[in-house]
Each structure stands twice: as C-alpha cells, then as structure tokens.
TORPA-4810 file (N, C-alpha, C, O; in nm, 3 decimals):
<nodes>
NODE_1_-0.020_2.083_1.787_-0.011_1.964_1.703_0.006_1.840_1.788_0.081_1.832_1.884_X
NODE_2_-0.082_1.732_1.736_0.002_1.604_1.839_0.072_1.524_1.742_0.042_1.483_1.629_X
NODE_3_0.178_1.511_1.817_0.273_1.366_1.748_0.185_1.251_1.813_0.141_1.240_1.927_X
NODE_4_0.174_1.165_1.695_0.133_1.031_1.726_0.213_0.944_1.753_0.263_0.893_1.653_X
NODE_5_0.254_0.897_1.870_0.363_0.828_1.930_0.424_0.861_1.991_0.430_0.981_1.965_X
NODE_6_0.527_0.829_2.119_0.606_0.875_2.215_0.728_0.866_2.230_0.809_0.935_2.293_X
NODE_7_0.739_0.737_2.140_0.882_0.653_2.156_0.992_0.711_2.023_0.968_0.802_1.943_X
NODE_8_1.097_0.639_2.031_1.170_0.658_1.907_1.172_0.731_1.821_1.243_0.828_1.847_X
NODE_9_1.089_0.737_1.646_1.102_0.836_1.598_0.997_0.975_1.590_0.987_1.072_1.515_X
NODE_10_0.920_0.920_1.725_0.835_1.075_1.791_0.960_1.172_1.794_0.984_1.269_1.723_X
NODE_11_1.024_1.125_1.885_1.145_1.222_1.973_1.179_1.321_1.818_1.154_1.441_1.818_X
NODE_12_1.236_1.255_1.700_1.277_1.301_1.609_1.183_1.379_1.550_1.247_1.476_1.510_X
NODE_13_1.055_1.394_1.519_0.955_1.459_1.488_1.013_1.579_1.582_1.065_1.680_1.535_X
NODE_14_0.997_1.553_1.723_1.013_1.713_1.795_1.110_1.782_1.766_1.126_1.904_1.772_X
NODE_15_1.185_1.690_1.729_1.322_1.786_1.749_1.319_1.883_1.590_1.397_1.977_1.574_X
NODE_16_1.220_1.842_1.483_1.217_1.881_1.345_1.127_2.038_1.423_1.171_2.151_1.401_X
NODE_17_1.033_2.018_1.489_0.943_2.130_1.512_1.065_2.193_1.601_1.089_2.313_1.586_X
NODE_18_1.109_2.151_1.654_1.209_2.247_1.746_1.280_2.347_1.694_1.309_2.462_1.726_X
NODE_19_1.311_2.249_1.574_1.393_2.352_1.441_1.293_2.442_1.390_1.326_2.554_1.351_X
NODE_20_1.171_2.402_1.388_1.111_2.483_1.331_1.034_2.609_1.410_0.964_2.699_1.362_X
NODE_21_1.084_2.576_1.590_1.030_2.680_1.623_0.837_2.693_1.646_0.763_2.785_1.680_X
NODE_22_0.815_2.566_1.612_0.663_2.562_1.651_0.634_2.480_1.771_0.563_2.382_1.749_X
NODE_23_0.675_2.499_1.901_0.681_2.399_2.007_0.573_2.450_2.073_0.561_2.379_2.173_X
NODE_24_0.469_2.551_2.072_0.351_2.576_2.096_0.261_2.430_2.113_0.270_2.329_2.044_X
NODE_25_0.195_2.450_2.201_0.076_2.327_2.178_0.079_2.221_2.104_-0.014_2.166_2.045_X
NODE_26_0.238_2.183_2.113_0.315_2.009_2.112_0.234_1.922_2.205_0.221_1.957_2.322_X
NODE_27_0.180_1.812_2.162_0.145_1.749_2.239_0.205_1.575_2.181_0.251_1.572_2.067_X
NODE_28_0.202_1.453_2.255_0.144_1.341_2.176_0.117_1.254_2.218_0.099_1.243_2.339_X
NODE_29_0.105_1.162_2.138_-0.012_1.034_2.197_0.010_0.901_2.215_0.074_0.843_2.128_X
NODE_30_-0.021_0.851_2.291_0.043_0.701_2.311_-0.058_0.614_2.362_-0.045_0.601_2.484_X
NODE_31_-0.161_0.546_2.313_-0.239_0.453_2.441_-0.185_0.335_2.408_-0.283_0.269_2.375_X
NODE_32_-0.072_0.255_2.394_-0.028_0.118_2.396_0.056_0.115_2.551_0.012_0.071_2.658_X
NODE_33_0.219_0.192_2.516_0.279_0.209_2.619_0.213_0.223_2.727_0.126_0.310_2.733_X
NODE_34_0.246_0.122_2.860_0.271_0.140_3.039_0.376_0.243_3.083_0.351_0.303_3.187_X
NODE_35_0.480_0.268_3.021_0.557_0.304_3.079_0.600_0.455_3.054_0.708_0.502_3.092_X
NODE_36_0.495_0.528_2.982_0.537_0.636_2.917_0.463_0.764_3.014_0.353_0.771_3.069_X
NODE_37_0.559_0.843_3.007_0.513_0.980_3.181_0.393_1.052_3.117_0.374_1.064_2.996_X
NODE_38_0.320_1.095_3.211_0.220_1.208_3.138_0.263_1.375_3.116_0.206_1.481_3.090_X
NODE_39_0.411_1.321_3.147_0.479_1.442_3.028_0.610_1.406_3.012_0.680_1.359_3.102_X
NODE_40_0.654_1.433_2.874_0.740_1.385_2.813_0.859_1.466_2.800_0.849_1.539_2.701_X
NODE_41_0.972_1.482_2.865_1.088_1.566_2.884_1.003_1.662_3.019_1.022_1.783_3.030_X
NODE_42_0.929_1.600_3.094_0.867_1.703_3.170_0.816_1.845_3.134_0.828_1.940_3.212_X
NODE_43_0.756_1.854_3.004_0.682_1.948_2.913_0.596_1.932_2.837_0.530_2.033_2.810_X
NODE_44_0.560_1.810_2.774_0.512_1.805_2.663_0.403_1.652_2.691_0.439_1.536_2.710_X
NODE_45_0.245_1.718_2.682_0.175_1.575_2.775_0.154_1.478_2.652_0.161_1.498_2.531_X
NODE_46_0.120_1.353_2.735_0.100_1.260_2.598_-0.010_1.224_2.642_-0.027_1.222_2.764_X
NODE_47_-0.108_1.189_2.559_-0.260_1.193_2.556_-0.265_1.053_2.558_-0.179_0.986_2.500_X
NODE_48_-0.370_0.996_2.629_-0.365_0.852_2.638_-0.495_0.747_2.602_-0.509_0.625_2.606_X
NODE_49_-0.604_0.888_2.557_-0.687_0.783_2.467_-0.728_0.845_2.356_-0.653_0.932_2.312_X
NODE_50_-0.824_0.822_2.302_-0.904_0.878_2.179_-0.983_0.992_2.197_-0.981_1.087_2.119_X
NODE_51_-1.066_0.987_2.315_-1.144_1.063_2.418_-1.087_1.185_2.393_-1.155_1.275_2.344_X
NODE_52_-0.930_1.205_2.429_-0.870_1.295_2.501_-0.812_1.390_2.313_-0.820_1.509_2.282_X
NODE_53_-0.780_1.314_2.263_-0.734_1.357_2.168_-0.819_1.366_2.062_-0.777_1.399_1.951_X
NODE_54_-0.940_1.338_2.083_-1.065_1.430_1.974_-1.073_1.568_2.078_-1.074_1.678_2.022_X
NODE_55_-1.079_1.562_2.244_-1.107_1.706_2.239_-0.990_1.808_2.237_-0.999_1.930_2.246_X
NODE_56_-0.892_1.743_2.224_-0.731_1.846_2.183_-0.780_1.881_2.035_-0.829_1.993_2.018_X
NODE_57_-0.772_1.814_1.953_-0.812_1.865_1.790_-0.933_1.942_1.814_-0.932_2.050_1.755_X
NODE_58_-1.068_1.908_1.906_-1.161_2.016_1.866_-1.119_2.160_1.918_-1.147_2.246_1.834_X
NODE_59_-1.065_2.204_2.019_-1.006_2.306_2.127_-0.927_2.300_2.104_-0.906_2.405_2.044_X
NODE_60_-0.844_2.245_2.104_-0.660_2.326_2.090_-0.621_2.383_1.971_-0.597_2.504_1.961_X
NODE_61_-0.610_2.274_1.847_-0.557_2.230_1.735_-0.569_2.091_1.707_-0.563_1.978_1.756_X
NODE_62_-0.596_2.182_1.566_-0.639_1.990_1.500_-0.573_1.942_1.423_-0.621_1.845_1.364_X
NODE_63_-0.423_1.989_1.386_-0.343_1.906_1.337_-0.280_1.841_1.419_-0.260_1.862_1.539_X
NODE_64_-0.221_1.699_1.304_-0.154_1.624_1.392_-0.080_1.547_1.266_-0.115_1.538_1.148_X
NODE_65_0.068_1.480_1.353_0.142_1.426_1.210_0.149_1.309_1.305_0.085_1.298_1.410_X
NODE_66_0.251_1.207_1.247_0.271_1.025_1.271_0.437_1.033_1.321_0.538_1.066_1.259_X
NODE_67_0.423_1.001_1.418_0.600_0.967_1.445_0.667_0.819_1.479_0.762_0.790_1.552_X
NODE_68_0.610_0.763_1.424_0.576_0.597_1.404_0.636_0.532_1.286_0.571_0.544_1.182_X
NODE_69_0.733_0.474_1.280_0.739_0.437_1.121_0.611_0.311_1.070_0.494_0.328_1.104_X
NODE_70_0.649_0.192_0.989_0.593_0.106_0.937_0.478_0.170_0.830_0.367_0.204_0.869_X
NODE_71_0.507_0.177_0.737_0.379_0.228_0.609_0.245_0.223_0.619_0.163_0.309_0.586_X
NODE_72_0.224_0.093_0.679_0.063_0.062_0.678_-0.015_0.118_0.842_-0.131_0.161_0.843_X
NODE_73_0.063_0.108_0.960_0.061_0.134_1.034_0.016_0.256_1.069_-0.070_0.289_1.151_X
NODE_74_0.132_0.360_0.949_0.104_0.461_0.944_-0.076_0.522_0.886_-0.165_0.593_0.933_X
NODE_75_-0.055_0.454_0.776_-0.186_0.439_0.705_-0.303_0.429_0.816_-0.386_0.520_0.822_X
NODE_76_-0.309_0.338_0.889_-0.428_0.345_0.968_-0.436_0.429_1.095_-0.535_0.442_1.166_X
NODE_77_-0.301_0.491_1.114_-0.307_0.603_1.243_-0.413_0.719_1.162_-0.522_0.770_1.186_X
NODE_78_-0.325_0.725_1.068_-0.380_0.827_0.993_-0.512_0.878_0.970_-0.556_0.992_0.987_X
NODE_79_-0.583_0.744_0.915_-0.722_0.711_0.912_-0.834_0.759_1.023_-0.933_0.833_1.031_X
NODE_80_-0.728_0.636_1.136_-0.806_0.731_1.315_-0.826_0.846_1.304_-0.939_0.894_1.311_X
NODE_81_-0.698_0.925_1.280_-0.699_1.069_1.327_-0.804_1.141_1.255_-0.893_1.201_1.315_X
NODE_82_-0.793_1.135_1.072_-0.883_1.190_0.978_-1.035_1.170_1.096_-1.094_1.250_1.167_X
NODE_83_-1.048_1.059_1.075_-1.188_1.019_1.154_-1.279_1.106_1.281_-1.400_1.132_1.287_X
NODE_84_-1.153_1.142_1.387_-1.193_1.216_1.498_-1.140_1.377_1.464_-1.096_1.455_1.549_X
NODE_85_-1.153_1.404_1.336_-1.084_1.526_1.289_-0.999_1.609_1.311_-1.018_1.725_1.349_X
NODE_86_-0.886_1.548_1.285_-0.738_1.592_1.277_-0.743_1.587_1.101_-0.795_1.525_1.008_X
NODE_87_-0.648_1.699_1.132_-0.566_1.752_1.014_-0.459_1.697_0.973_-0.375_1.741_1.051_X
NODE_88_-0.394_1.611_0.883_-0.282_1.566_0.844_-0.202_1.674_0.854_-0.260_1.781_0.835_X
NODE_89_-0.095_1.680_0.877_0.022_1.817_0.856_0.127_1.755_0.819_0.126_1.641_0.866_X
NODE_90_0.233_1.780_0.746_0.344_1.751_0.759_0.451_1.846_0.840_0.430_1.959_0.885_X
NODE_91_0.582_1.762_0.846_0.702_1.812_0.935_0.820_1.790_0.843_0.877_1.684_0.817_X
NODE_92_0.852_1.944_0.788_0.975_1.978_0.688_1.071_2.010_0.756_1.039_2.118_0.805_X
NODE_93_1.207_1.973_0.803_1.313_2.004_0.887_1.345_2.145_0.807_1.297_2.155_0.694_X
NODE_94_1.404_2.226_0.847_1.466_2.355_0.757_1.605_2.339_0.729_1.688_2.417_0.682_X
NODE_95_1.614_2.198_0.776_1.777_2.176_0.706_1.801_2.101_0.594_1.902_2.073_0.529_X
NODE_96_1.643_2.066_0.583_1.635_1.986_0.439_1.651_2.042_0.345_1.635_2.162_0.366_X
NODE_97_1.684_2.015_0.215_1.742_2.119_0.108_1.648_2.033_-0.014_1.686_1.932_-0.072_X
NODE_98_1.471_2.127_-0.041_1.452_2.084_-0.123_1.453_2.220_-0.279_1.460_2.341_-0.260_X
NODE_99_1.446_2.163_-0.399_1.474_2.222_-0.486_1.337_2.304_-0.507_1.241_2.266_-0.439_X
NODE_100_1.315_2.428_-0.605_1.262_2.521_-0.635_1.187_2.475_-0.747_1.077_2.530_-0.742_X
NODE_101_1.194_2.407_-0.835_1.132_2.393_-0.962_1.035_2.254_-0.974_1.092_2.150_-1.007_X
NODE_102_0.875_2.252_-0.945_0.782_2.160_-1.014_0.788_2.065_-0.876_0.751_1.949_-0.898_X
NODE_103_0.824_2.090_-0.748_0.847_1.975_-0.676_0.714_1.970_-0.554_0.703_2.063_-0.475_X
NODE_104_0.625_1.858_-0.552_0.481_1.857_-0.525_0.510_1.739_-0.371_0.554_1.624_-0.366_X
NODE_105_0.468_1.819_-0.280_0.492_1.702_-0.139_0.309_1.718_-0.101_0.228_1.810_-0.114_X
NODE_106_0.301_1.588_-0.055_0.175_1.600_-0.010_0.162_1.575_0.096_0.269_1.555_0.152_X
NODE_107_0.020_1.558_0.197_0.005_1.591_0.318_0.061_1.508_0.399_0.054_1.386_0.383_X
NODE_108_0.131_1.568_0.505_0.127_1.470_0.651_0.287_1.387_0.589_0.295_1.265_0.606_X
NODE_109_0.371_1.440_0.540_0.501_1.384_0.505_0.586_1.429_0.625_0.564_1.536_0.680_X
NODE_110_0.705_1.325_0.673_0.795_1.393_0.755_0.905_1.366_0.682_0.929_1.260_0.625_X
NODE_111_0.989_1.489_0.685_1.102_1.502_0.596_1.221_1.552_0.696_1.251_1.670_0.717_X
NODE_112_1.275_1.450_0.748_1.469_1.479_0.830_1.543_1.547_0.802_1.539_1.576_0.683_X
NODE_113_1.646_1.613_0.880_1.758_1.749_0.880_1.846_1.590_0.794_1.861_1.469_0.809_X
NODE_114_1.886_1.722_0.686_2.014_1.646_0.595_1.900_1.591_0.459_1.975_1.535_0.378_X
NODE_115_1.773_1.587_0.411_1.762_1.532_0.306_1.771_1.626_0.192_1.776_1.748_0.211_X
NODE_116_1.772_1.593_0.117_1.800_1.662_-0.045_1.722_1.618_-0.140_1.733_1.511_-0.200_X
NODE_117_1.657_1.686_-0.152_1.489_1.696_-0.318_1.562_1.767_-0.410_1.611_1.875_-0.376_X
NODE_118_1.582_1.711_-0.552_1.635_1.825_-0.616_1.493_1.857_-0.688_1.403_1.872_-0.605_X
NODE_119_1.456_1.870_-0.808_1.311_1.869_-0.884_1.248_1.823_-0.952_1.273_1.710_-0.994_X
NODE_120_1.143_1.891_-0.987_1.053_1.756_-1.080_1.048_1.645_-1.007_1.103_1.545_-1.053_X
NODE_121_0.977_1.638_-0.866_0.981_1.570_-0.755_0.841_1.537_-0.685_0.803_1.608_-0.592_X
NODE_122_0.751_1.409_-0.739_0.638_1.423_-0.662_0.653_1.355_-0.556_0.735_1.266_-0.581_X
NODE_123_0.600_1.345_-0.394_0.585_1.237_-0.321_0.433_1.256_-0.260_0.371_1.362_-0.261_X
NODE_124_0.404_1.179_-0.228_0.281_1.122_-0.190_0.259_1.168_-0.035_0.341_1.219_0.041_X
NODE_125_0.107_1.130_-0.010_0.086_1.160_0.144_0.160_1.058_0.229_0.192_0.944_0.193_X
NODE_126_0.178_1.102_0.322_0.207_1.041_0.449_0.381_0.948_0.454_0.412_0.857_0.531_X
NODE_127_0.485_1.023_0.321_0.576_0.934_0.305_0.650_0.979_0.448_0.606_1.064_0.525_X
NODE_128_0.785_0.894_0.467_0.860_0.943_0.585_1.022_0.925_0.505_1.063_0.816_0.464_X
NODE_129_1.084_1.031_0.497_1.194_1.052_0.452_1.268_1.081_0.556_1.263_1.183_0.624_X
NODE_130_1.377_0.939_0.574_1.454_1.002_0.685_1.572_1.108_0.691_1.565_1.200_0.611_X
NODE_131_1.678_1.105_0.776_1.792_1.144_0.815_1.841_1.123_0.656_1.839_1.011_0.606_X
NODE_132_1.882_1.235_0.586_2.009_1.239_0.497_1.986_1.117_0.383_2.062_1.026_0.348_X
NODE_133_1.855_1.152_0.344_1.856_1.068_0.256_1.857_1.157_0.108_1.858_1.279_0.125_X
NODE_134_1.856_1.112_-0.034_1.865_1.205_-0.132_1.746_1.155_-0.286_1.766_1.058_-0.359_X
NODE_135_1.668_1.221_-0.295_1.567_1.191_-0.396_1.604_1.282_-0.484_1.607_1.403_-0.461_X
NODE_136_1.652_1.196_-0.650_1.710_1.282_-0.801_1.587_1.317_-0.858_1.473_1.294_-0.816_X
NODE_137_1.616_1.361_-0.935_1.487_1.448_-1.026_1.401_1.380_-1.094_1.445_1.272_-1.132_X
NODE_138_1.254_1.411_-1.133_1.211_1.323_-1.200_1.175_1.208_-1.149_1.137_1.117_-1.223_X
NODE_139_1.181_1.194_-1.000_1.123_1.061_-0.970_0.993_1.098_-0.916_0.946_1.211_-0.928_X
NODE_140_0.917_0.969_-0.834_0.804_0.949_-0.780_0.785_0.882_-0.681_0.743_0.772_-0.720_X
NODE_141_0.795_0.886_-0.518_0.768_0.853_-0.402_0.622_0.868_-0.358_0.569_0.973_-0.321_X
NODE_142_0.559_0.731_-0.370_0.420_0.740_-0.396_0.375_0.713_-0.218_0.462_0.678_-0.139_X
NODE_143_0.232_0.735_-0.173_0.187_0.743_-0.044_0.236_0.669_0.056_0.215_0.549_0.039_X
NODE_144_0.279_0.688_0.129_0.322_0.635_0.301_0.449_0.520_0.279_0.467_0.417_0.344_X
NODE_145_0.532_0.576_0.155_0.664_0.510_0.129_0.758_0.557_0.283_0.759_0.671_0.330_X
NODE_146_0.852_0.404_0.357_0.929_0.501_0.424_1.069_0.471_0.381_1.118_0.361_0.355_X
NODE_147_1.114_0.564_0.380_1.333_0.556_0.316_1.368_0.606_0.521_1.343_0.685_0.612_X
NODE_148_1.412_0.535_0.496_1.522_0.465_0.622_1.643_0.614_0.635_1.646_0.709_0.556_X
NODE_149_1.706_0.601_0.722_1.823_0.636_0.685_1.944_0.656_0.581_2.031_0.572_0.604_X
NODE_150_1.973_0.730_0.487_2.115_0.759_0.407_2.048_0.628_0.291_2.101_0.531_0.237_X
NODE_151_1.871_0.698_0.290_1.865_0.623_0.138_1.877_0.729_0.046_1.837_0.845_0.061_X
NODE_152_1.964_0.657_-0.101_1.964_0.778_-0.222_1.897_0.657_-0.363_1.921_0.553_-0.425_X
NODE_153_1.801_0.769_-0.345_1.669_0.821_-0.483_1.752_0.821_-0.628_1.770_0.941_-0.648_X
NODE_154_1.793_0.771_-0.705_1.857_0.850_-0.809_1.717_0.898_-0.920_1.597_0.876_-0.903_X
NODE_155_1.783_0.967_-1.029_1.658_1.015_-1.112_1.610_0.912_-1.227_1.673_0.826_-1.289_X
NODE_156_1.467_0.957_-1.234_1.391_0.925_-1.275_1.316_0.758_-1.257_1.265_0.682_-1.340_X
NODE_157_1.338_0.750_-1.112_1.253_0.628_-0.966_1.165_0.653_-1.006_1.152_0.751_-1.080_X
NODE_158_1.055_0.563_-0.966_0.921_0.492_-0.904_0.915_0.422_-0.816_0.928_0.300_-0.832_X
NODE_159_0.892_0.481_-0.691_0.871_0.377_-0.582_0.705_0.373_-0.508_0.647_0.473_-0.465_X
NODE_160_0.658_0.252_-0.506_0.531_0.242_-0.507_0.520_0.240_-0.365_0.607_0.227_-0.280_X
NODE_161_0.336_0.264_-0.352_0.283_0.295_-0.220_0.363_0.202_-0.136_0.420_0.110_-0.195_X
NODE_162_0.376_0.211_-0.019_0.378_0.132_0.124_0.493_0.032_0.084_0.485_-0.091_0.079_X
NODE_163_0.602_0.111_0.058_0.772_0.051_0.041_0.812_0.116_0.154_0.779_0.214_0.220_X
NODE_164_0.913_0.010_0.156_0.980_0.081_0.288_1.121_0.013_0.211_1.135_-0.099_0.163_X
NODE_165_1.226_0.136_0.220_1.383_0.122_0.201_1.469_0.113_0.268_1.468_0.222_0.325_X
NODE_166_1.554_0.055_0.309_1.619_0.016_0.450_1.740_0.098_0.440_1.768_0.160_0.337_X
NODE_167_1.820_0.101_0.555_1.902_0.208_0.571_2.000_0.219_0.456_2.034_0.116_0.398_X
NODE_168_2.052_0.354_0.415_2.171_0.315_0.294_2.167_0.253_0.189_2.273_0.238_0.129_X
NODE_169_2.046_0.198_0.134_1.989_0.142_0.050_1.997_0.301_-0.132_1.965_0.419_-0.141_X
NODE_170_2.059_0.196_-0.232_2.084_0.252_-0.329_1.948_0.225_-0.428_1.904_0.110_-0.427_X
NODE_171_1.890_0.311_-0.499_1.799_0.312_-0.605_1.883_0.379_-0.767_1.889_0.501_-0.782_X
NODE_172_1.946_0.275_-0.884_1.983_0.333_-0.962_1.870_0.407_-1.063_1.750_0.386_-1.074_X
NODE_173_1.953_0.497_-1.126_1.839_0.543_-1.229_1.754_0.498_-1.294_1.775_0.381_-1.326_X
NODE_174_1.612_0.565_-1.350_1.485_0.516_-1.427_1.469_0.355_-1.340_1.478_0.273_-1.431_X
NODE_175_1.456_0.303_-1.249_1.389_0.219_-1.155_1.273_0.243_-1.106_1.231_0.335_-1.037_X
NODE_176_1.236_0.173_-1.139_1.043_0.106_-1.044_1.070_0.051_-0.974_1.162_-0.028_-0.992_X
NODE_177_1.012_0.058_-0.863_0.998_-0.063_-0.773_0.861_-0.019_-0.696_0.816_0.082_-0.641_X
NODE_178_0.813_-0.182_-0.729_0.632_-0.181_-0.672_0.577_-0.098_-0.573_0.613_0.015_-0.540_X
NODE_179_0.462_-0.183_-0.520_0.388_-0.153_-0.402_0.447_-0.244_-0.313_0.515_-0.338_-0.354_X
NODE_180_0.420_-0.218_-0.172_0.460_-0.308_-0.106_0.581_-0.406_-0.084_0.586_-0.524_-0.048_X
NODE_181_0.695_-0.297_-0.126_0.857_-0.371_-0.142_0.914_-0.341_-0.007_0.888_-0.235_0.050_X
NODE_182_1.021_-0.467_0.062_1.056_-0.403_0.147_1.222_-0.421_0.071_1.249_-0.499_-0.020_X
NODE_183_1.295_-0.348_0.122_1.442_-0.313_0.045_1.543_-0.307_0.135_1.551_-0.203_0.201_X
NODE_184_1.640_-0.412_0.156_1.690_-0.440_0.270_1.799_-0.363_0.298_1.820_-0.293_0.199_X
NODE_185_1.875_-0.343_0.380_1.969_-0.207_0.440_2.131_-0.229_0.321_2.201_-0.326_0.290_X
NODE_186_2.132_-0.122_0.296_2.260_-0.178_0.221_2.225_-0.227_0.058_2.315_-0.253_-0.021_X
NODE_187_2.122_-0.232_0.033_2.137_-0.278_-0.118_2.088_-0.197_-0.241_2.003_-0.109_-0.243_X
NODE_188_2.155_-0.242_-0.335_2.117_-0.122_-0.429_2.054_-0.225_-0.618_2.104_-0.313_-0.687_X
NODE_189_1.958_-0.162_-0.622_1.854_-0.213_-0.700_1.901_-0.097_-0.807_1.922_0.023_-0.787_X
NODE_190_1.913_-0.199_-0.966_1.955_-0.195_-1.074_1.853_-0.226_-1.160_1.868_-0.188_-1.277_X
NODE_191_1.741_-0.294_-1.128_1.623_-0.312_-1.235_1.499_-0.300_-1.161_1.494_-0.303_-1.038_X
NODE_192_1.410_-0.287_-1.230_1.258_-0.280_-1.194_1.240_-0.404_-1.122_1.320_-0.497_-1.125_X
NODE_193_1.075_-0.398_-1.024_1.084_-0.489_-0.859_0.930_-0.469_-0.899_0.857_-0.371_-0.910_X
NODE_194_0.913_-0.616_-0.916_0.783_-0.645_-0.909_0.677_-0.599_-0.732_0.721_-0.633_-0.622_X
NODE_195_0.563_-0.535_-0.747_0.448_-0.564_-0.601_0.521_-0.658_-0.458_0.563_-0.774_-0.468_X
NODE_196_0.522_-0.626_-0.410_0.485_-0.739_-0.264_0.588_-0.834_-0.296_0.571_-0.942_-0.353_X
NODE_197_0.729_-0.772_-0.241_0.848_-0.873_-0.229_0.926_-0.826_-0.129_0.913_-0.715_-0.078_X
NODE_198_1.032_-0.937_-0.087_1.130_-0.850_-0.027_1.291_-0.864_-0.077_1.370_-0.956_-0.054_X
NODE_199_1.308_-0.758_-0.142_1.466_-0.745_-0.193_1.592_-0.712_-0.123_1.589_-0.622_-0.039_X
NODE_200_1.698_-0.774_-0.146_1.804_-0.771_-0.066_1.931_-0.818_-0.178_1.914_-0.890_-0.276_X
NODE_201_2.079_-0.748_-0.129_2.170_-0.760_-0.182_2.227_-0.654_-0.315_2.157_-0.564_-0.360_X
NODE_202_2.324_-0.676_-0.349_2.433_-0.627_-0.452_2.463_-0.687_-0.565_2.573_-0.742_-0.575_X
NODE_203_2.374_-0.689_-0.667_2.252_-0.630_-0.691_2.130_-0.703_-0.663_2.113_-0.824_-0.676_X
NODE_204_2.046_-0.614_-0.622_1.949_-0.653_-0.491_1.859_-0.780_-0.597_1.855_-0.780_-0.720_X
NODE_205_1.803_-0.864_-0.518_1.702_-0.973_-0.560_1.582_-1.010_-0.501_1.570_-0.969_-0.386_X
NODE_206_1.510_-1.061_-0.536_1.388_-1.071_-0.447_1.386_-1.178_-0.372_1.344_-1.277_-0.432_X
NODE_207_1.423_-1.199_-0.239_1.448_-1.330_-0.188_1.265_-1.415_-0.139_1.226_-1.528_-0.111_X
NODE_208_1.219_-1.309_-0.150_1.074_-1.395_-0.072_0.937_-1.343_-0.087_0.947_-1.227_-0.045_X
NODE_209_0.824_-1.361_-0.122_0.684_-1.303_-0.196_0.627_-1.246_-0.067_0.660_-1.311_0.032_X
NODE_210_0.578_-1.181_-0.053_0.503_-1.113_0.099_0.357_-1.112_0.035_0.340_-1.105_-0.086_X
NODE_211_0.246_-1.122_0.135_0.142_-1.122_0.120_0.075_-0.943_0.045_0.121_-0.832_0.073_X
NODE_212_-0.038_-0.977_-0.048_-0.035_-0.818_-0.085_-0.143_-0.780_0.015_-0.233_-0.845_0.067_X
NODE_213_-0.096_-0.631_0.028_-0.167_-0.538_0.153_-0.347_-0.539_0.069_-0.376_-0.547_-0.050_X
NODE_214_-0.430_-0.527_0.184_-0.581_-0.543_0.230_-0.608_-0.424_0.224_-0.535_-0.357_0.297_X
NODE_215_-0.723_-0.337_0.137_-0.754_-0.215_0.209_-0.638_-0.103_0.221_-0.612_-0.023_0.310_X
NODE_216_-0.580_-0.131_0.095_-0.471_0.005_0.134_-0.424_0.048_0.008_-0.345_0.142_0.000_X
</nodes>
C-alpha cells in the first residue's frame, strides 16, 4: 500500500497498519518535501514521483490511502492516484469501536485508535476520523469530511462534503451543517450551518463566508 505523504499524519496512518499487522509492502510518497530520507524509519521507501508510483501500483500493489489532512486536498490526491490506478483503501484502527447494525463506511476512509461509531451510521469516501472522536446514531458524514481530534458526532448529524471539525469540537443532536464548513476547535454547534462558512464559539456562529469549492 502507499501512504500518500510522509510527514505528520502519514506517521499515524502507519502506526493504524501496524495495528493492523499489514506492514508488508508499506510504502509512501512525497514529491514536495527536500528533506524527506529515501526511507522512512530506515524501512519504509518514499516514492518521489508519479513515474515511480504508477509502477508500485502496477507490480507491487495498487492500493493506496491519503495521510494528509485538508478535505479538498485530499480530494485531488485522490483523483491522481484513481488516475494512475490505485485503489482507494481505507485504514480502520482495531481499536476503533464501530457498531454492528446498518453502519455503511465508504472507500479510502481513515478511522483513529479510540473512535466510536455506534449505528445507523453512513460516512462517505475519503472522510478522516481522527484520534477518539465519537459519531451517534443516525447521522451522516458525507465525502472527505475531516473531524480533528476528540470531535463528538451526536445523533441524528448531517455533516456535509469537505467540512472539516476542529479539535474537541461538539455537534448537538439532529444538526446539519453544510458543505464546506470549517468548525473551529472547541465549539459546539446547536443549530443548522448554512454551505461555505466558518463557525466558531459557544454556541458556535458563523464569523466569515468562505468562497464555495470549484469542481468538488
């Protein structure tokens, strides 16, 4: 598999496969970074163009997941990879505790040691659920949403494509919140959140209009 990225929350991606015991033909990828080794913990190479990592997917393995946050970002790694044919995969920690009944994850999601799905639980491709966060029943985490750290989901959410929730950030029950929200660390949202804002505070508000996303 290659992780896409080298830095930051790559590392955390490995350490999910570590748990999982699939450290086989780990690889990942970086062509921005100068400063990154052509092996990473002195094991694990990082591929440094496109070249290199269409012929890892044709010969090695052709999955590959995102260890990158930013939603849209993600969105267009993604895209690359589909393109030179990689496989979306996702990365389920086994310490995550999701529930048994009606609960639908779709491709290429990374899901952190400590989160909690209970059911009746859809999320979308490419979301990133961090560290110990908690999604209630009945909600909806729609494509390449990312929850931050020690965010809690309560039931029956809507959170629209390409949100991103900032650390510790509260969602009360039956809440929407758009496309394109960003949700600032610490705050907890009590009513529905219009598209393309950014909310902040106790109880959270929309302090400022963000441009709506192009192509996504």
């Amino acid at each position: 598999m290659i992780i896409v990225g080298a830095k930051g929350f790559a590392k955390e991606v490995l350490e999910v496969l570590h748990q999982l015991n699939q450290l086989e033909n780990v690889v990942f990828y970086d062509d921005i970074s100068k400063d990154t080794p052509e092996l990473l913990y002195g094991r694990f190479q990082v591929l440094q163009t496109k070249e290199a990592a269409s012929h890892y997917l044709k010969t090695v393995d052709n999955r590959f997941t995102i260890g990158i946050g930013n939603p849209v970002l993600r969105k267009k790694l993604v895209t690359q990879f589909e393109q030179i044919g990689g496989l979306f995969t996702s990365t389920i920690s086994p310490f995550a505790q999701i529930g048994h009944f009606e609960n639908r994850i779709g491709d290429g999601c990374n899901i952190m040691t400590g989160t909690v799905i209970t059911n009746d639980i859809t999320i979308g491709k490419g979301v990133l659920i961090n560290l110990n966060c908690t999604i209630g029943h009945d909600s909806v985490i729609n494509d390449f949403v990312e929850m931050s750290p020690g965010v809690h989901i309560s039931g029956n959410c809507t959170i629209g494509a390409f949100s991103n929730i900032g650390t510790n950030a509260t969602i009360l029950p039956k809440v929407t919140i758009g496309k394109n929200v960003v949700v600032g660390a610490g705050s907890v949202v009590t009513k529905d959140i219009p598209d393309n804002c950014l909310i902040v505070g106790i109880p959270a508000k929309v302090i400022k209009e963000l441009e709506p996303l192009i192509n996504c």
